[in-house]
Structures are given as C-alpha cells and as structure tokens.
C-alpha positions as CSV (number, residue, x, y, z in Angstrom):
1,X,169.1,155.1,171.3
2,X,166.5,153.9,169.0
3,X,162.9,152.4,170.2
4,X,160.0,151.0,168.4
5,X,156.8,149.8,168.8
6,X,155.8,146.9,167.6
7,X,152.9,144.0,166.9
8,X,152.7,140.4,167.7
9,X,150.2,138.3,169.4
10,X,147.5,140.9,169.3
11,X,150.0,143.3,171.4
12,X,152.0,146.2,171.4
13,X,155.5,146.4,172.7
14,X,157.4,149.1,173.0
15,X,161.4,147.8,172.6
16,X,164.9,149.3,172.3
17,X,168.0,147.6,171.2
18,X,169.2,144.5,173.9
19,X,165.8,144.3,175.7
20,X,164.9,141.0,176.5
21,X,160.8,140.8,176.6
22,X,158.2,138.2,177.0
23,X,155.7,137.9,174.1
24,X,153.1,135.0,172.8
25,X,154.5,131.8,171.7
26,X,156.2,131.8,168.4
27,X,156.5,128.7,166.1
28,X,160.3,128.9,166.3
29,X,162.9,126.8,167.8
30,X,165.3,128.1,170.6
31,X,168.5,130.6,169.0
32,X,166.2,130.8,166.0
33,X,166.5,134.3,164.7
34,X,163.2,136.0,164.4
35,X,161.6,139.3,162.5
36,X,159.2,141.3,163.7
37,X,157.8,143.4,160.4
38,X,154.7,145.1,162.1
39,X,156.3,148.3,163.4
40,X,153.8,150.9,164.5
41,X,156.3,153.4,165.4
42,X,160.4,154.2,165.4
43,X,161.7,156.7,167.7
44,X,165.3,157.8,167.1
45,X,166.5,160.4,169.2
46,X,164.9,163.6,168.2
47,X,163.6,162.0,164.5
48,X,160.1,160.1,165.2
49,X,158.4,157.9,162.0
50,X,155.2,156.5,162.6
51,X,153.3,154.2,160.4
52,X,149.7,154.1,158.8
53,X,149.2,151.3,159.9
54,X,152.5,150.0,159.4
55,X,156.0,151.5,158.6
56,X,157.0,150.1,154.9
57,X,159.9,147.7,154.9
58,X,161.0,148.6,158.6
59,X,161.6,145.3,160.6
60,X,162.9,144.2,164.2
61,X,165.4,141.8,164.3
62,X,165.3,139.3,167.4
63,X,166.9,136.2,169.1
64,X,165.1,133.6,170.4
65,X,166.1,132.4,173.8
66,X,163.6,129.8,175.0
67,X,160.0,129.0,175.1
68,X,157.9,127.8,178.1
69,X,155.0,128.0,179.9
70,X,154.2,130.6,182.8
71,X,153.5,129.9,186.5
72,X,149.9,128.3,187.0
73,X,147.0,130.3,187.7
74,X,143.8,128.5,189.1
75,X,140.5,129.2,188.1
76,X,137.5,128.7,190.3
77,X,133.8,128.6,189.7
78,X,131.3,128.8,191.9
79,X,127.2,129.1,192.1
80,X,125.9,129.4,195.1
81,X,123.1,127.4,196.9
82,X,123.0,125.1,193.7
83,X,125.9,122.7,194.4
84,X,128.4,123.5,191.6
85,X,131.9,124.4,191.7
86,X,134.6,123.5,189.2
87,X,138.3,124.1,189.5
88,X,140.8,124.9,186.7
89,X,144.0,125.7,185.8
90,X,146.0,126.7,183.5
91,X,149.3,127.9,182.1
92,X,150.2,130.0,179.4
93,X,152.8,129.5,177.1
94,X,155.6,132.2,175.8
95,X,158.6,133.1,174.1
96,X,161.4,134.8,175.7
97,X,163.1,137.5,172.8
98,X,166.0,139.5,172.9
99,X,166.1,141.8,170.6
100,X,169.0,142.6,168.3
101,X,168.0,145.4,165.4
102,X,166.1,147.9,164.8
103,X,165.8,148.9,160.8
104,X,164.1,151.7,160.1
C-alpha cells in the first residue's frame, strides 16, 4: 500500500490510495479532478523517498466530491466591568477529496 504526505492549504496530510479527506477550499468545481504536486514524502511498503523540500515530478491525483462550509462555531468576547461584549460566528469553508493516485 502506498502513502504520502502531502501540502495544501498550509497543511500536511498524510493520504493512501481511496481515502476520502477534508482539506481547505479549492477553486474547483464538484467531480473536477485535482493534483496535488507538493509531496513531502512517499512511502511504499519497505521503499521510503522523501523530498528536499519537494519530491521532483511526483503528484497525487484526487476527485473532488463537494465543497461546503463546516458546522458554526461562535465566538464570544468579553471585558469585564467595562460593558463590552461582541458575539461572532463563523464557518469555514472545505473541500471534501478522494483520492485516486499516487505517482511517485
């Protein structure tokens, strides 16, 4: 079973062939096919190649299955003895991926 690691939205992911993960939104429609070309790291079996930064020409291939937003968090401010609160929420959008291939 291969596994990489790879880069996007200022985060790491480690990933394997079919895992469906959540990552930062991605300017791409739903079913769009997307690749992922910042790969710290490819793990296959008992071979391991890592990257300095980056591994040259090795890619992730993924499937994108929907964009949304997450659940709503509220955010709450408060200074005592002076009258002030504020109330906020907000929601933060994603992109649901399934990846498909791993080329190392």
């Amino acid at each position: 079973m291969k596994n990489a690691v790879i880069v996007t939205g200022g985060k790491q992911y480690r990933v394997s062939e079919g895992d469906v993960i959540f990552v930062e939104k991605l300017d791409a429609e739903a079913g769009a096919s997307v690749k992922f070309d910042k790969v710290l790291a490819v793990v296959d079996g008992e071979n391991a190649t890592f990257g300095k930064p980056y591994i040259e020409g090795a890619t992730v291939t993924a499937n994108l299955v929907k964009s949304g937003r997450s659940k709503k968090i509220c955010v709450y401010k408060m200074k005592p003895k002076k009258g002030y609160h504020r109330t906020q929420g907000h929601r933060q959008p994603y992109s649901k991926v399934q990846i498909e291939a791993i080329n190392c």
